[in-house]
SEVEXTI-847740 format. One line per field, with one value per residue (C-alpha): residue number from 1; residue in three letters; x, y, z. Coordinates in steps of 0.5 Angstrom, whole numbers, plus 2048, in hexadecimal, padded with zeros to 3 digits. Layout:
// residues N
n <- c(NUM_...)
res <- c(Ala_...)
X <- c(X_...)
Y <- c(Y_...)
Z <- c(Z_...)
END
This chain:
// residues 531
n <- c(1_2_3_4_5_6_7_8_9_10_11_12_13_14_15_16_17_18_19_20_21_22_23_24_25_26_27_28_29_30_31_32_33_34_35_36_37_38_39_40_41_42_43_44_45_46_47_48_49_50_51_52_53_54_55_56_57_58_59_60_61_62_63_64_65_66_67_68_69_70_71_72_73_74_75_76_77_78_79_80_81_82_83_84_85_86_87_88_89_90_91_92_93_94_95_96_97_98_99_100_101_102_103_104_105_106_107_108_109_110_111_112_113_114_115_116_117_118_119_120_121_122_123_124_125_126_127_128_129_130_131_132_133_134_135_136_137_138_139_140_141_142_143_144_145_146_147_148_149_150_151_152_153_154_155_156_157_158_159_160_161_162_163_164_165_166_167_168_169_170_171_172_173_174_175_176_177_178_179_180_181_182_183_184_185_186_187_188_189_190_191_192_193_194_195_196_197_198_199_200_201_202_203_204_205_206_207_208_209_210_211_212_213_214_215_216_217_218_219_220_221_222_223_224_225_226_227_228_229_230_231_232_233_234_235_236_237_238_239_240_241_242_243_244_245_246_247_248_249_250_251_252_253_254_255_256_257_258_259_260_261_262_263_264_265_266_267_268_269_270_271_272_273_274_275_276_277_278_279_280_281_282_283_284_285_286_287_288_289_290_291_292_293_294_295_296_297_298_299_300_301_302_303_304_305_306_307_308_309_310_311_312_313_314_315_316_317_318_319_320_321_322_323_324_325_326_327_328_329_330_331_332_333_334_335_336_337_338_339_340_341_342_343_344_345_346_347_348_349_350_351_352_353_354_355_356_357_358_359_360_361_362_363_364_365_366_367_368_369_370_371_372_373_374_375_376_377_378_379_380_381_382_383_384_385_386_387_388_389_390_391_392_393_394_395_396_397_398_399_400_401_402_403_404_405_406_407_408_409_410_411_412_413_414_415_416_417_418_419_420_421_422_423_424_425_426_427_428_429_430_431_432_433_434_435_436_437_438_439_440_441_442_443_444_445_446_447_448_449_450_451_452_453_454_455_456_457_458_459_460_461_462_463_464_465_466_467_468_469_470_471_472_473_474_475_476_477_478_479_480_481_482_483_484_485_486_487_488_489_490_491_492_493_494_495_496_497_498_499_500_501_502_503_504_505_506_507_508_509_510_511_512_513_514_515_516_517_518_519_520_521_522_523_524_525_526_527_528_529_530_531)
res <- c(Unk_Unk_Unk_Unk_Unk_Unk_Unk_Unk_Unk_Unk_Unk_Unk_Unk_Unk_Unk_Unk_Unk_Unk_Unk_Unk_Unk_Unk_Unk_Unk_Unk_Unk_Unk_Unk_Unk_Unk_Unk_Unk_Unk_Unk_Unk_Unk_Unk_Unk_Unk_Unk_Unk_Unk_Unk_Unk_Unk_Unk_Unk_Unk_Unk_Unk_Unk_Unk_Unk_Unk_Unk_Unk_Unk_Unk_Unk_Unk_Unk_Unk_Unk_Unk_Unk_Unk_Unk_Unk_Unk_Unk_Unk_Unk_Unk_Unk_Unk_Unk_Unk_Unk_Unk_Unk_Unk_Unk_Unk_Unk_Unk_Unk_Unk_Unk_Unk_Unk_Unk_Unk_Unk_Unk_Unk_Unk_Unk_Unk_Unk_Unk_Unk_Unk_Unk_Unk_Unk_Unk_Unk_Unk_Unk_Unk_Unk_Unk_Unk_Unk_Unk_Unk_Unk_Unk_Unk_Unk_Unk_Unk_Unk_Unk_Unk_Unk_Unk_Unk_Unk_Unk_Unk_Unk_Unk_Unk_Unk_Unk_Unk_Unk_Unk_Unk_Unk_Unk_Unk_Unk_Unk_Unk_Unk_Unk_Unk_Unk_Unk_Unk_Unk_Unk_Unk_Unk_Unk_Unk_Unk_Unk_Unk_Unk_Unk_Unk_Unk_Unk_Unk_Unk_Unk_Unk_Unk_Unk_Unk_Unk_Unk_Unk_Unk_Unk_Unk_Unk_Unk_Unk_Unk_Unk_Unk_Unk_Unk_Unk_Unk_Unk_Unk_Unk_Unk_Unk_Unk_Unk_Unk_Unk_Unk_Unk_Unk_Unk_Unk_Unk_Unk_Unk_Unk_Unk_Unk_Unk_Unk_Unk_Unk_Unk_Unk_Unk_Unk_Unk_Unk_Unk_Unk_Unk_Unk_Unk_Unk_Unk_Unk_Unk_Unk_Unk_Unk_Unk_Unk_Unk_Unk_Unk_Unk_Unk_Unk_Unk_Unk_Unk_Unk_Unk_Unk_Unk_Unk_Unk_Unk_Unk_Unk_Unk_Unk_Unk_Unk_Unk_Unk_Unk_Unk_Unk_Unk_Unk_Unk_Unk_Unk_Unk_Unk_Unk_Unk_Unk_Unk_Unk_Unk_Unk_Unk_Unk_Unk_Unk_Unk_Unk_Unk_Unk_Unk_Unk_Unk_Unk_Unk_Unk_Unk_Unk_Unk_Unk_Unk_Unk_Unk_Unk_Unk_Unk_Unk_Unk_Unk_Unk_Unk_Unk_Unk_Unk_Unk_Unk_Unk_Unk_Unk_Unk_Unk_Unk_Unk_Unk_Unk_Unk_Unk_Unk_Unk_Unk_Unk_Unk_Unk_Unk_Unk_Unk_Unk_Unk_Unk_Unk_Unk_Unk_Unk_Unk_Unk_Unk_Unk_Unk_Unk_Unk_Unk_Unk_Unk_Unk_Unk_Unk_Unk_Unk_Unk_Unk_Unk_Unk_Unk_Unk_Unk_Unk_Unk_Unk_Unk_Unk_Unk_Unk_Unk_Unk_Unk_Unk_Unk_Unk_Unk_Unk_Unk_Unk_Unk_Unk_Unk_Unk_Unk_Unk_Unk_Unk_Unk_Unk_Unk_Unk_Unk_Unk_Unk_Unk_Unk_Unk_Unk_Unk_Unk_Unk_Unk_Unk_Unk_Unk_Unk_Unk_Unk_Unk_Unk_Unk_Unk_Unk_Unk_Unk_Unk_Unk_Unk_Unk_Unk_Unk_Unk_Unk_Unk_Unk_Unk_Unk_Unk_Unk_Unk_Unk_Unk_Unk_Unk_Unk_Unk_Unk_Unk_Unk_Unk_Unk_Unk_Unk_Unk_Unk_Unk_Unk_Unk_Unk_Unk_Unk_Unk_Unk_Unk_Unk_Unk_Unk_Unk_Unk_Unk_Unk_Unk_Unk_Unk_Unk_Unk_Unk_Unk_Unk_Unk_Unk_Unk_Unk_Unk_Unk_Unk_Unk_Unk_Unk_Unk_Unk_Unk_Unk_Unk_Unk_Unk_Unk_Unk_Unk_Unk_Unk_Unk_Unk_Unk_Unk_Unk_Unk_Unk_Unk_Unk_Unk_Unk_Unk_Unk_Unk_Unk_Unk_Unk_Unk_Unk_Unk_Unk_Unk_Unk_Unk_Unk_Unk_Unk_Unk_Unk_Unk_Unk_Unk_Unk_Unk_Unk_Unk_Unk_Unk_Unk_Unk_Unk_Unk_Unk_Unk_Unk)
X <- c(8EC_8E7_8E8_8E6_8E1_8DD_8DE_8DA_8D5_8D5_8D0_8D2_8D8_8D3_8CF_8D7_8D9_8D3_8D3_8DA_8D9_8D2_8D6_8DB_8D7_8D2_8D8_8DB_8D4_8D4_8D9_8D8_8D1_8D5_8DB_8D5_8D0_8D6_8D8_8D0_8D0_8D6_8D4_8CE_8D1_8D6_8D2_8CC_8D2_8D5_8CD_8CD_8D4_8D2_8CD_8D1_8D6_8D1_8CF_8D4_8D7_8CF_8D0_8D6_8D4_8CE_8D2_8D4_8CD_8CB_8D0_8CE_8D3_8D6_8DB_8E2_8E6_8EB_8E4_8E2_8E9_8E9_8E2_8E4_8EA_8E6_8E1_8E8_8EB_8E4_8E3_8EA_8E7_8E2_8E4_8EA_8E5_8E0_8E7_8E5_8EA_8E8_8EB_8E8_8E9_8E7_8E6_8EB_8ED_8F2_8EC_8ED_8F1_8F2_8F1_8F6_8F1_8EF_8F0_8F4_8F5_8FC_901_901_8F9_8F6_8EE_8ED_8E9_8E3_8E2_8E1_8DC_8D6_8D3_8D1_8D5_8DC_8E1_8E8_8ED_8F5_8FA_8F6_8F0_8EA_8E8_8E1_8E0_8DA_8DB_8D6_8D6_8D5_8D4_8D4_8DC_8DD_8E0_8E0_8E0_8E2_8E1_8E5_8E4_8E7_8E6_8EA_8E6_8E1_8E8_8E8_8E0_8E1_8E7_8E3_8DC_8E1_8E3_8DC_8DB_8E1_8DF_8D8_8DA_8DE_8D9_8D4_8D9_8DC_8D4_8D2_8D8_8D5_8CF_8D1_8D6_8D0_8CB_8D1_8D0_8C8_8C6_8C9_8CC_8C5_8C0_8C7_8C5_8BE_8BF_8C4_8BE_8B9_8BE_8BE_8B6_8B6_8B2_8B7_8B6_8BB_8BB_8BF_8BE_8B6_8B4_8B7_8B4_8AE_8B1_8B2_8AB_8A8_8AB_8AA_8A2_8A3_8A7_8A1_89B_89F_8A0_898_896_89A_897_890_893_895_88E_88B_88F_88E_886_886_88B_885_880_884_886_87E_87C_881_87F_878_879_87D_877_873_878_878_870_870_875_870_86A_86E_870_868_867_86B_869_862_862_866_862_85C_85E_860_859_855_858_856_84F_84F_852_84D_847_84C_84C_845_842_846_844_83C_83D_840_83B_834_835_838_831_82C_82E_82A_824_823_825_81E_81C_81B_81A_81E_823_823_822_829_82D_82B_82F_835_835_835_83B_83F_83E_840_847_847_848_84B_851_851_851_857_85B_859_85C_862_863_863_868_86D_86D_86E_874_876_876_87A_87E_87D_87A_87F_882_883_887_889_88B_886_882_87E_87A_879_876_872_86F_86C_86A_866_864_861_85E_85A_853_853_851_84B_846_848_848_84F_854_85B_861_868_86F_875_87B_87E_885_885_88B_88A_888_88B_885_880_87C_876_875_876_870_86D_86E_86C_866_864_865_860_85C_85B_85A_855_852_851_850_848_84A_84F_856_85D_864_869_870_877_87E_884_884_88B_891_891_88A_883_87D_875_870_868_863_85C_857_853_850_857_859_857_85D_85D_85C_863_868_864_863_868_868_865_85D_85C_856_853_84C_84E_84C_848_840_842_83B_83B_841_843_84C_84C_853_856_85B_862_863_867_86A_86D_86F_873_876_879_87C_87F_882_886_888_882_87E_876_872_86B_867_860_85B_854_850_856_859_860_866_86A_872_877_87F_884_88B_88E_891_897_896_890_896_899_892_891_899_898_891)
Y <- c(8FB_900_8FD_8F7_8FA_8FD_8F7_8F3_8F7_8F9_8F5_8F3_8EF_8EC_8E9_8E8_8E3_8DF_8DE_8DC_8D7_8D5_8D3_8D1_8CB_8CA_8C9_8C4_8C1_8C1_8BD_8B8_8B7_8B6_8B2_8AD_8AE_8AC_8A6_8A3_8A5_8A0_89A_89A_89B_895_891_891_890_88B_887_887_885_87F_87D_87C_878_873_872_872_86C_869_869_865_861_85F_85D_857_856_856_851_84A_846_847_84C_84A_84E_850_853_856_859_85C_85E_862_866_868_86B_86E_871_873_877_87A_87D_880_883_887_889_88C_88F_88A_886_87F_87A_873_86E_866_863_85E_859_85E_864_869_868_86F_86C_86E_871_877_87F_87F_888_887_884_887_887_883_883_883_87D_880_882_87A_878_87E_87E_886_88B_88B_892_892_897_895_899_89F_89D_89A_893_891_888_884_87C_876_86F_86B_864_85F_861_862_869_86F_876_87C_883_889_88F_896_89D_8A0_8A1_8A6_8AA_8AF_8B0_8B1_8B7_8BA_8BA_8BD_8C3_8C4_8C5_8CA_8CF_8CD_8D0_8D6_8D9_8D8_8DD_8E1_8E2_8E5_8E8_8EC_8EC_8EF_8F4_8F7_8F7_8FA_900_900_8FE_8FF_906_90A_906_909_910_90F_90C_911_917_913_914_91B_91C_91D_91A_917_918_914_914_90E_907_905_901_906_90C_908_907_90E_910_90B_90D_914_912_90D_913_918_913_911_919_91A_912_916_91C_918_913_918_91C_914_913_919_918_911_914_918_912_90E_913_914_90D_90B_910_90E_907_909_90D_908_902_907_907_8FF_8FE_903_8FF_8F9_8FB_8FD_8F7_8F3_8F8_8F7_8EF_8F0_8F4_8F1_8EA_8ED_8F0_8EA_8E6_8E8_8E8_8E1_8DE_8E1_8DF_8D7_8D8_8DA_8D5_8D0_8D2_8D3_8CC_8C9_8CC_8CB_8C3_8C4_8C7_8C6_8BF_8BC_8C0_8BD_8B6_8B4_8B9_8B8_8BF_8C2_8BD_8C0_8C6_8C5_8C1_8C7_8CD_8C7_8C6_8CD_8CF_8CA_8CD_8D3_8D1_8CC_8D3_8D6_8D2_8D2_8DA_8D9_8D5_8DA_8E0_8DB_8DA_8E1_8E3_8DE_8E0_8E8_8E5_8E1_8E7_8EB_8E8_8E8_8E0_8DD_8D7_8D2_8CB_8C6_8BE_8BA_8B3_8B3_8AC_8AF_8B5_8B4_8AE_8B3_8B8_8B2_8B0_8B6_8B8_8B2_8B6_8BA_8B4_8B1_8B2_8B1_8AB_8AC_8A7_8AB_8A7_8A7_8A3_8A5_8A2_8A0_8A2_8AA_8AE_8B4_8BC_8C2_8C7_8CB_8C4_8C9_8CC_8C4_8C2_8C8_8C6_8C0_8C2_8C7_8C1_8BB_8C0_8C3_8BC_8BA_8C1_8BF_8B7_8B6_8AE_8A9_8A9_8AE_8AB_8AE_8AC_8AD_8AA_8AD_8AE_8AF_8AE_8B4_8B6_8B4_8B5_8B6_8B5_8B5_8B1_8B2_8AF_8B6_8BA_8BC_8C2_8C5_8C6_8CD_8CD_8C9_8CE_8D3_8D0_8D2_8D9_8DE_8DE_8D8_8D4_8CF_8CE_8C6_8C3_8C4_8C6_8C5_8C7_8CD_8CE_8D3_8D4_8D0_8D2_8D9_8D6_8D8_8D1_8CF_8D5_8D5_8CD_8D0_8D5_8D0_8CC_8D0_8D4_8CD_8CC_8C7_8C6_8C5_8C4_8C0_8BC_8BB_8B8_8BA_8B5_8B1_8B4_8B8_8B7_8BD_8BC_8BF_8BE_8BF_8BE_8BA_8BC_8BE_8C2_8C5_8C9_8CA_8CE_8D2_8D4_8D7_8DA)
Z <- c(8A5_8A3_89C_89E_8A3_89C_898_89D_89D_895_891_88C_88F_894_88D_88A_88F_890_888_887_88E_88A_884_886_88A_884_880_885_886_87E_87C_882_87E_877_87A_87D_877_872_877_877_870_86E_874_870_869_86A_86E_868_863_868_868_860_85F_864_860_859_85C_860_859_855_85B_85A_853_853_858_853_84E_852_854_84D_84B_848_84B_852_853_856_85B_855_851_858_858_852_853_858_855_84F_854_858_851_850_856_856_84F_852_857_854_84F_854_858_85E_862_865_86A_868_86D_86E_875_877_87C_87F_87D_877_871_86D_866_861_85C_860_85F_865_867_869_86D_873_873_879_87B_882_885_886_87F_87E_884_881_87B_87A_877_87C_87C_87E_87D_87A_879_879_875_876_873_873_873_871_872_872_871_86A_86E_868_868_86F_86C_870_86C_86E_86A_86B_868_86B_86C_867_861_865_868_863_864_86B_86A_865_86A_870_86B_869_871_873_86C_86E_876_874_86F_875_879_875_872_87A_87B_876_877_87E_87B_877_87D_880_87B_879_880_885_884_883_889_88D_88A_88C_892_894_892_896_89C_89C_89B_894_88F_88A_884_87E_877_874_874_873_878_87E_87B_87C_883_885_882_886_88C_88B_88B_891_896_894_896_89C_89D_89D_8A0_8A5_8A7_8A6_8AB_8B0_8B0_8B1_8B7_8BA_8B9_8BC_8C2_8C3_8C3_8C7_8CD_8CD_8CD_8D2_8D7_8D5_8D8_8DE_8E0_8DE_8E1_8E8_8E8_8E6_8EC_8F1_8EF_8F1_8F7_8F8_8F8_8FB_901_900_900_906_909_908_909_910_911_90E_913_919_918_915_91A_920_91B_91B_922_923_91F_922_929_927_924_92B_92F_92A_92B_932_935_930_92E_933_932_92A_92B_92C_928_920_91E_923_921_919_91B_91E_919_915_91A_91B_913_913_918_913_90E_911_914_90D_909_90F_90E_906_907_90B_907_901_906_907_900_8FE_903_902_8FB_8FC_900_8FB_8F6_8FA_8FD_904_905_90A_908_90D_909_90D_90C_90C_909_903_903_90B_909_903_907_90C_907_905_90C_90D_906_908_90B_904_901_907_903_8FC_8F8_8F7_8FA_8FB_8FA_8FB_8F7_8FA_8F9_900_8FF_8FD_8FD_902_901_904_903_907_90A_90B_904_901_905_902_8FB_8FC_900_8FA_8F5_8F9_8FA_8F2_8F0_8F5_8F3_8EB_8ED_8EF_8EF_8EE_8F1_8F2_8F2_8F4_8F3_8F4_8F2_8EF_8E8_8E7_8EC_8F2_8EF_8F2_8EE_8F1_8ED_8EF_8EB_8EB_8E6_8E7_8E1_8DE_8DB_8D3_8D0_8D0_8D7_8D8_8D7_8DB_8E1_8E6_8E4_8E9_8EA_8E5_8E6_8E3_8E0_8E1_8E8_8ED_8EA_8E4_8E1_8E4_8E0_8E5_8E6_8ED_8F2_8F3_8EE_8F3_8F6_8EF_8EE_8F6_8F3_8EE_8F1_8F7_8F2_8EE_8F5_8F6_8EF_8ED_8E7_8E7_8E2_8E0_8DB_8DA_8D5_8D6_8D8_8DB_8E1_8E2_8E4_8E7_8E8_8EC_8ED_8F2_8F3_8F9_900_8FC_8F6_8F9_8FE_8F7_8F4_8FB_8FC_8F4_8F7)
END
């Protein structure tokens, strides 16, 4: 067993057998070609002979046939006879000199009768049917040979013409070929046994010594065959660059260990610090918010009240009163004004605390079971005022049948809130459409279409980052950003939250389109279960 063990590892052996196997096969495989490429060989020698050998009996029949044809008087059935057995005598002259033998036969009430001047093979020889019924070359074997047939018509005689032709001639050719093969196959293997046996010797032996020097940690050093002298300097040189790339390596890591630790603490203070700072603004967003709403909502509340009380007790006074009466639209204007940007100013402190609630995960989501077509129909109904006294006709296609959605109802009629409300912001005239259907099964698309201002290109991608405002809409002369730029943001972040996409599309000058998906009742429970 350690024997056998130590052979399959010895690579000299691993070479021997798959060779042997090779040669065996290419030998197998080789006189399989030669056993084919004689038998072509001979199909289309005999056939090519066979087709030559035709054509000089047709002519000598056609010849004989001329013979009567040619003649002064008109021959008799005796002069046919004697015409035909002088083509017959003939016929069997030439093939015995050509080594042929041939079955000639003529067509009969009772079918085909041999002919008594025909080059018969022998006795016992028989034609199979088939080989009368084609008229290629035909093969058959018969007593361990192989005979090849070729048989045509010469209609003037009603004779059947069969030429046979065997194999023999080439059987000694065939021998020799094989024996060529076999010396040929055990040259090639005796020719690689010695080849190993000498690599064995000149090869194998010394690149064991160097490899056995390598293992022990020295540089080999051999003298000998050319080539592995050359191997052993070569990796003699090799080990002492490795030895000295080693060295440099080994200081290079350490250096880069240095720089790395360094640069790693540096970005965690730096991370630390960006993590306070964030945590600062959220709290000051928050307080701030907190802080502005309560003023705002006195001044809402006083302006509302001042409003109330001016026309209650001095509307009588300017009734009959022209210049009083302006005096007073003045002051009333003015009180709308005030609860007009008192009610933007709050919608703007909203906006920033849902946003810092988003982003940090305190926004308390509420998702319930309910009709799409029902709510976008009521964010339309009360987006209704936005559009009062613009020329911008707002619109609605809603498809009748729409699945339902299981997502915080409140913060989908804000997104569609904020969506009609951008459009009606960038669309000075014209219309806005909003529709919705379901895209694609279990999944319902939103859209609001304006033929606005439109978005440039460069802007396109930008816009539902935080504090992105556009120059497009509103006084476009001014050419000032119009918005506080959450309402997009606060869009996105409530559609991705339930697994849905948004996006937009825009041509300048010819209005957007702004885009939003959400999966249906069903597989929005799934998107929030993975939540």
């Amino acid at each position: 067993m350690p024997l056998l063990k130590r052979l399959k590892k010895n690579l000299l052996v691993r070479l021997i057998v798959p060779l042997l196997l090779l040669w065996t096969l290419s030998g197998i495989l080789f006189f399989s070609l030669i056993d084919n490429s004689i038998v072509n060989f001979l199909d289309t020698t005999i056939e090519n002979n066979l087709h030559w050998l035709s054509r000089d009996v047709l002519f000598i029949c056609t010849k004989h046939l001329d013979q009567l044809t040619h003649a002064q008087t008109k021959h008799t059935p005796e002069q046919l006879q004697l015409n035909q057995a002088q083509a017959l005598e003939e016929l069997a002259v030439y093939f015995r000199e050509h080594n042929i033998k041939g079955i000639i036969a003529q067509h009969m009430a009772e079918g085909y009768e041999p002919l008594h001047a025909t080059n018969h093979p022998h006795p016992n020889f028989s034609i199979p049917d088939s080989a009368y019924k084609t008229k290629n070359l035909y093969n058959f074997s018969l007593n361990n040979t192989k005979y090849y047939t070729l048989t045509f018509l010469f209609s003037p005689w009603k004779w059947r013409i069969t030429l046979i032709n065997d194999s023999t001639q080439f059987t000694t050719l065939n021998i020799r070929v094989h024996r060529i093969a076999i010396a040929a196959s055990v040259i090639l293997c005796l020719t690689a046994l010695l080849m190993i046996l000498l690599a064995e010797r000149f090869i194998r032996h010394p690149i064991q010594n160097v490899i056995a020097s390598i293992r022990k940690g020295e540089k080999p050093h051999y003298t000998g065959v050319e080539e592995i002298e050359y191997l052993s300097t070569a990796i003699c040189e090799m080990m002492s660059t490795l030895e000295d790339q080693g060295r440099t390596l080994e200081a290079k890591v350490a250096d880069r260990t240095r720089d790395l630790a360094a640069k790693a603490e540096e970005l965690e203070r730096a991370n630390s610090r960006l993590t306070e700072l964030d945590t600062m603004k959220s709290v000051f967003l928050s307080s701030v918010s907190h802080e502005l709403r309560t003023p705002l909502t006195s001044i809402l509340g006083f302006a509302k009240i001042s409003d109330k009380t001016f026309n209650k007790h001095f509307g009588p006074l300017y009734k009959h009163d022209p210049e009083l009466a302006k005096r007073a639209r003045v002051i009333t204007d003015n009180l709308a004004i005030i609860h007009q940007e008192g009610e933007r100013l709050r919608r703007l402190i909203n906006d920033v605390l849902d946003l810092n609630r988003i982003e940090s995960g305190r926004l308390i989501w509420k998702p319930s079971l309910f009709s799409v077509r029902d709510a976008i129909l009521e964010s339309v109904e009360v987006a209704q005022n936005i559009f009062t006294d613009k020329p911008v006709e707002l619109k609605y296609t809603v498809a009748d049948r729409l699945p339902y959605l299981y997502v915080d109802r409140d913060r989908f009629m804000q997104v569609m809130h904020n969506l009609i409300e951008n459009a009606a912001k960038f669309t000075p005239q014209g219309e806005v459409e909003v529709i919705a259907h379901e895209s694609a099964p279990g999944v319902v698309r939103v859209q609001v279409k304006d033929t606005g201002t439109g978005i440039a290109p460069e802007e396109l991608s930008r816009v539902f980052n935080l504090f992105h405002q556009s120059l497009y809409g509103g006084d476009i002369t001014a050419g000032k950003p119009t918005g506080s730029g959450l309402g997009l943001s606060i869009c996105k972040q409530i559609i991705e939250h339930y697994g849905g996409v948004i996006w937009a599309e825009s041509t300048v000058g010819n209005g957007s389109i702004f885009t939003f998906e959400l999966q249906t009742a069903g597989r929005s429970q799934d998107v929030l279960n993975k939540t």
